[in-house]
C-alpha angles and dihedrals in degrees: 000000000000140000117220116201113254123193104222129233118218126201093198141052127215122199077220099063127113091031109119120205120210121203104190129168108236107224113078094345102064102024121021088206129103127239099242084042077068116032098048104076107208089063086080100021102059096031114061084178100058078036094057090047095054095044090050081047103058098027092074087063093044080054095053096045087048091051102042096039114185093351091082119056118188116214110183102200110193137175084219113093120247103259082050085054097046091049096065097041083063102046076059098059095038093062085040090241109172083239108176093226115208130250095233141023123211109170134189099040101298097343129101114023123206134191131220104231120165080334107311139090125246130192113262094222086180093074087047084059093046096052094036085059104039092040107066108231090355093147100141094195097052099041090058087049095057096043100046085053098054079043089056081046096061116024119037101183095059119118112225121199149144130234131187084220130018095230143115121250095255090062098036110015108202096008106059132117085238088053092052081052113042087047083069111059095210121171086216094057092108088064094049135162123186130190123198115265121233094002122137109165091041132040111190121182125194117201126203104244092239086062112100088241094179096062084045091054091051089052093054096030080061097043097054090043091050094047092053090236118175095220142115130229121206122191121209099179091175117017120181096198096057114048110196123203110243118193133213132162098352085308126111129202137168131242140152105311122248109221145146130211136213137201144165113245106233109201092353095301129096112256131252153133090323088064097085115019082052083057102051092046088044090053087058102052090044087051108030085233094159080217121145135219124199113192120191134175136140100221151066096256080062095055109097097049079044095061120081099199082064084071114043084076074084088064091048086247102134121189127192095242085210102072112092108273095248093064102047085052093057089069104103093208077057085057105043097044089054081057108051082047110121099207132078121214118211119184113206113209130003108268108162087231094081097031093123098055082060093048084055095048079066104046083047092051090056092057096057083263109137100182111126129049118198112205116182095211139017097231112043092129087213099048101003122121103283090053093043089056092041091049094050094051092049089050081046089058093052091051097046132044105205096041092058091038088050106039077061139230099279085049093056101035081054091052091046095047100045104037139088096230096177 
């Protein structure tokens, strides 16, 4: 079967139509630079040339913004936590780096959502009610109340804080969970536990590796059961992306980190980075906005706001997500649904976790289905992300009317000009 492309026609106008919303990771999507590339401040001081790179980077973004206003909204969705995040923004300005800062800020892999305004981020305390209302019992402050209290119960030599970022000093100087530590003093440090700091739609805890964890799992495992808590709790016992500081006769060292996380479950399902792109693209088909979503990441924590078949439940079509991907693909309302989407997915890298969204883009593509767009780097200046953006809302406006009327002449005169369409 195949899909030919149909230009819609719409009863109805919104003031909101022609704006696009992008939803990108931040690691290796948004920026091609690594964090210590930008939080170490002689990289860009003592080399123009790395300098010059970064500034070219991030100023075809700045153009895009200038030249779309208020009808491209820029969403970095990242798995770091907010004071992580900030931490790095900040590195950036401080170097005055011409960093293209985002719109919005939603931190921890769907969670906490923050808000640029005058140049500093505020708390979206909309998103906390929603989740409040939707997640039975989700109430972060008080959960970390209760549990540091049963820990207190049954062990007297741990060492309780909070730290804005589970880290060591190395990675967040000032702001790590090693400097809040090592601040105390405390003759219990060695047996230490750490919950995240200012955090309301997450609750991490690191635990210090001589801690029976797995008597501490059972406690919070029963608490949240007994609470009737609609939440999730995931163990990392020895990550390899978060080294923690153990202590031992005056002596420190480094090893995997031992943490737990916690989340509400939204509509019975954990939340994460679909939360919120599903519910912009949702907002456009309830209310025939002919707006458009772009959602872009390089990983598998991306990859359910990455897959389309995540979003024609919208449409009332329902798979069994069991069935070979071929053949799901084979049902015409599938397809059809996929179409009518208004949202593009475009997957940054090659990482072989995400190797079979690029096998149904594909599949898609043979269908006369032109949904995903696979990049190999965020900063190839011909086919990197900010082409790739521009590109999918210029092949939008040629699918819809009043996206392309509404995003404005100038708008589309600025994509034409400045894209490799073909």
């Amino acid at each position: 079967m195949s899909i030919k492309p149909i230009i819609p026609i719409y009863s109805s106008i919104s003031f909101k139509a022609g704006k696009t919303s992008v939803f990108a990771d931040f690691d290796n999507t948004y920026t091609p630079f690594s964090h210590n590339e930008m939080c170490q401040k002689d990289v860009f001081v003592n080399n123009q040339n790395k300098r010059n790179e970064f500034n070219n980077y991030f100023s075809s973004f700045k153009n895009l913004k200038d030249a779309a206003k208020d009808k491209f909204v820029l969403t970095i969705t990242t798995g770091r936590n907010a004071a992580e995040y900030m931490f790095v923004e900040n590195a950036l300005n401080e170097q005055n780096l011409d960093y293209f800062s985002p719109d919005y800020l939603i931190t921890r892999d769907g969670a906490d959502k923050f808000v640029k305004q005058n140049g500093r981020w505020i708390k979206d305390t909309g998103k906390d009610n929603i989740i409040q209302k939707k997640a039975n019992g989700w109430n972060a402050q008080k959960i970390k109340s209760d549990l540091k209290r049963l820990i207190s119960q049954i062990t007297k030599n741990t060492f309780v804080i909070e730290a804005p970022v589970n880290r060591t000093k190395w990675d967040y100087p000032g702001i790590s969970m090693q400097d809040k530590l090592e601040k105390t003093n405390s003759p219990d440090i060695e047996n230490y536990i750490s919950f995240s700091k200012n955090e309301e739609d997450i609750i991490e805890i690191a635990f210090a590796n001589k801690l029976p964890v797995d008597k501490f799992k059972q406690l919070i495992t029963g608490y949240l059961d007994n609470s009737k808590i609609d939440s999730v709790l995931n163990h990392y016992p020895k990550d390899n992306n978060a080294y923690f500081p153990q202590y031992a006769n005056g002596m420190v060292y480094y090893e995997p980190g031992n943490r737990m996380i916690i989340k509400p479950k939204v509509d019975n399902k954990e939340i994460n980075k679909l939360y919120d792109v599903k519910e912009a693209v949702k907002d456009i088909v309830v209310n025939d906005t002919n707006d458009f979503v772009i959602a872009a990441g390089d990983e598998i924590n991306d990859e359910e706001m990455l897959n389309p078949l995540n979003y024609i439940d919208i449409w009332g079509i329902n798979i069994d997500k069991n069935k070979p991907i071929n053949e799901i693909l084979e049902n015409e309302n599938v397809l059809d649904a996929i179409y009518k989407l208004p949202l593009k997915i475009i997957i940054v890298g090659n990482s072989p976790n995400l190797e079979h969204l690029r096998e149904m883009d594909k599949v898609l593509k043979s269908k006369g289905i032109d949904k995903i767009t696979c990049i190999n780097s965020p900063d190839d200046s011909q086919n990197g992300l900010s082409n790739a953006i521009k590109k999918a809302m210029y092949k939008y406006s040629e699918q819809n009317d009043e996206y392309s009327y509404y995003m404005g002449m100038d708008l589309f005169k600025y994509l034409l000009e400045t894209t490799n369409i073909f």
